[in-house]
Steps between C-alpha positions, in 0.01 A plus 500: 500500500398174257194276711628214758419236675437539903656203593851607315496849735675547856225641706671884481478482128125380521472769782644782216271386269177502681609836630520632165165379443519216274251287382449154600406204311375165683471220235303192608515180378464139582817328550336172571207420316392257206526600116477166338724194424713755306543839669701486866323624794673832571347607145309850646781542679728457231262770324490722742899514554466646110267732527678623798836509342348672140317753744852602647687498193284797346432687840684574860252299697574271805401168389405279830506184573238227329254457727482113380267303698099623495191404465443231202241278614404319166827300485536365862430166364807490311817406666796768563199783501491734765216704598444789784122562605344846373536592870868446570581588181335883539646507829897410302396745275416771767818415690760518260382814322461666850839437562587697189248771617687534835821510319370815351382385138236674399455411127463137467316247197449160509531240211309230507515184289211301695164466429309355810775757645279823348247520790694448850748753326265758449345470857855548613599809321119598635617421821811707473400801394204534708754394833805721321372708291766366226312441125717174375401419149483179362489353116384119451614306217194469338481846470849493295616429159157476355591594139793242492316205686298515135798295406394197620312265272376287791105458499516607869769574807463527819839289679770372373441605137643618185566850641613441832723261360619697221600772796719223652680393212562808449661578834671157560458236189656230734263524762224368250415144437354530202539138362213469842275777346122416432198660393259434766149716511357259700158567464494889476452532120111295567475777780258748432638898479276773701630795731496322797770367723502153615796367744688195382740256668736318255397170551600132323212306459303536196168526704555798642377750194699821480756438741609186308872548370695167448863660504408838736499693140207684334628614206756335192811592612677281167414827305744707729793695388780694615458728284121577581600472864766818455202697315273479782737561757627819299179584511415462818821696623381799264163535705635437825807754430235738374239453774760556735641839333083632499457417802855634717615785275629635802686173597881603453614419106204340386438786266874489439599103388387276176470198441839328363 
């Protein structure tokens, strides 16, 4: 059977195909939240959608649902952004992925194209399996496409940028304003680099150090291409396809199906 979408299933077809065990994959991605003066706001979940539907056009998974609103709290001051707290987002996350679990799924991975999403995620699936005893797995996106993201000639990314919107040109050229795309680093590239994590808030005014980003972009998204965009998400695919495979062997046809 080739990989589908749960929302294109009657409920006996999704109850035959949780019976026979397959695996289920819950993409999650912002359908609301700021990119820039060039990229629209559904862009995660735009990315998301294609991960999803390259996922389940090399293996029989059950693709769910987007999970498209979460927690994003460093573009609330843009308008048309929509954010979750850490708390009710865990407790969507916990909720919807228990319903799978009492629908019998017992194989399921998340993909996640959030950052500030990374941590309430992993405190749900921690949640989960210590309540359910169900391991979900989870990949983050900057975990993927490493060796292709060495495309970009940018100085630095972070939102917005040449990659991300090399992805979406590459998925949907007319959903890209590019004649509206500026290089904006704000004032990262005076930032100094060390190992530790500092929280920022995308902010407008030039006084407020790191967080200052004029159009909501760190990064030069003028440098993007489609066809960079269709390299990383190849690549991306590839390691999520294989991931999968190591990790469910026993998953019906995942040994079975290539990519095509």
């Amino acid at each position: 059977m080739p990989g589908v979408w749960l929302e294109d299933l009657t409920w006996p077809e999704a109850a035959e195909r949780f019976k026979a065990g397959a695996l289920v994959v819950v993409p999650i991605g912002a359908i609301a939240k700021e990119h820039g003066h060039h990229l629209p706001l559904k862009t995660d979940w735009m990315l998301a959608r294609e991960l999803g539907r390259r996922i389940a056009a090399a293996l029989p998974v059950v693709v769910a649902p987007v999970v498209c609103f979460g927690y994003y709290p460093a573009f609330v001051r843009y308008p048309g952004s929509q954010h979750l707290t850490a708390e009710t987002f865990t407790l969507v996350l916990k909720e919807l992925i228990g319903n799978l679990i009492d629908h019998g799924v017992k194989r399921i991975a998340v993909v996640n194209t959030g950052v500030s999403t990374e941590a309430p995620l992993r405190i749900a699936l921690r949640d989960i399996y210590e309540d359910r005893r169900v391991r979900v797995s989870s990949a983050d996106i900057r975990a993927l496409g490493t060796a292709t993201r060495k495309l970009a000639q940018q100085k630095l990314g972070g939102h917005g940028d040449e990659s991300e919107t090399s992805m979406i040109l590459a998925i949907d050229r007319a959903a890209v304003r590019m004649d509206k795309a500026r290089t904006d680093y704000g004032h990262s590239l005076d930032e100094p680099r060390t190992v530790f994590y500092q929280p920022v808030v995308f902010d407008g005014d030039p006084a407020s150090g790191p967080d200052y980003s004029a159009t909501g972009v760190k990064g030069d998204p003028s440098l993007a291409t489609p066809e960079k965009g269709e390299a990383i998400l190849a690549d991306m695919a590839r390691e999520l396809v294989d991931g999968l495979r190591a990790l469910y062997p026993e998953a019906p046809g995942l040994q079975m199906t290539g990519m095509r």
